[in-house]
C-alpha positions in Angstrom: 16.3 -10.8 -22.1 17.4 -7.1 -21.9 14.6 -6.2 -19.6 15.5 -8.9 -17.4 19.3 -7.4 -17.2 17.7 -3.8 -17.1 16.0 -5.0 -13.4 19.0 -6.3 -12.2 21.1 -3.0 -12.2 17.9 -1.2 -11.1 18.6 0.9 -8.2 16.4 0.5 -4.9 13.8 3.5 -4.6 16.2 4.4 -1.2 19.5 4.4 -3.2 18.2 7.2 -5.3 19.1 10.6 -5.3 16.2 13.3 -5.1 16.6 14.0 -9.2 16.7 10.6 -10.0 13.9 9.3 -8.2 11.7 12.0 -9.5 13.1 11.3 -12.9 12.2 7.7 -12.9 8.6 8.8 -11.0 7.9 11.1 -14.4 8.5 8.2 -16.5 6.4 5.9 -14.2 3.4 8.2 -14.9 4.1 8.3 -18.5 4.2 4.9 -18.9 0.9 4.4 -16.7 -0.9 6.8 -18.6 0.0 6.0 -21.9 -2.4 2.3 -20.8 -0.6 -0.2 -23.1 0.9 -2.1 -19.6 -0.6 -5.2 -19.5 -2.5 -5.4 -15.8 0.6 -6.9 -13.7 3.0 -4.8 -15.0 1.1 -1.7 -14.1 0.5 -2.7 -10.8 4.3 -3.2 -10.3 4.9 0.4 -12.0 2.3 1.8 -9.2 3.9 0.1 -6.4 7.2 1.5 -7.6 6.0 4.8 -8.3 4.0 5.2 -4.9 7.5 4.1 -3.4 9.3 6.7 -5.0 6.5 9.2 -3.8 7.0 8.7 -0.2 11.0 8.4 -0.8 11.1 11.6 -2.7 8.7 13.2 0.1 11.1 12.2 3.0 13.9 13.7 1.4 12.3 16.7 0.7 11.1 16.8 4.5 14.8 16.3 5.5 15.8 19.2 3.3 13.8 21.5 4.8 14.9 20.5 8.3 18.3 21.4 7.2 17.1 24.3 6.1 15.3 25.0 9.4 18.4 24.2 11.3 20.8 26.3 9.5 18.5 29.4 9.3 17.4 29.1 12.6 14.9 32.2 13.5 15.9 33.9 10.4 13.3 31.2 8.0 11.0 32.9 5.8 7.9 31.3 4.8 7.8 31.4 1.0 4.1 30.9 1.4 3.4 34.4 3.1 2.0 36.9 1.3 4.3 40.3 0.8 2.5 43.7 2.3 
């Protein structure tokens, strides 16, 4: 009966903050790894945890747009090498 309470005050994956999403997305992967799901309830776990993928992707794309926004010209690539 607690799990059935636990779903109700479950967050949608686009209610979630960036931390919490990937927070819940850690435990996903735990849970899926550790194989003791049975079949359906894995399948829900991946469908949930490849909705928190994309979710946690778009808000890291819209961070970086900030970022681009704010910084204008002045962006540095992290991913360039020093010389």
């Amino acid at each position: 009966m607690a799990k059935a309470s636990a779903k109700k005050t479950e967050k949608t994956v686009e209610e979630l903050s960036y931390e919490e999403a990937l927070t819940e997305l850690e435990g996903i992967v735990e849970s899926l790894e550790d194989g003791q799901n049975p079949l359906e309830e894995s399948l829900n776990l991946f469908e949930r945890g490849q909705a928190l993928v994309t979710h946690c992707g778009a808000l890291l794309e819209s961070a970086q747009l900030k970022v681009q926004k704010l910084a204008g010209e002045s962006l540095i690539s992290f991913e360039e090498d020093p010389e």
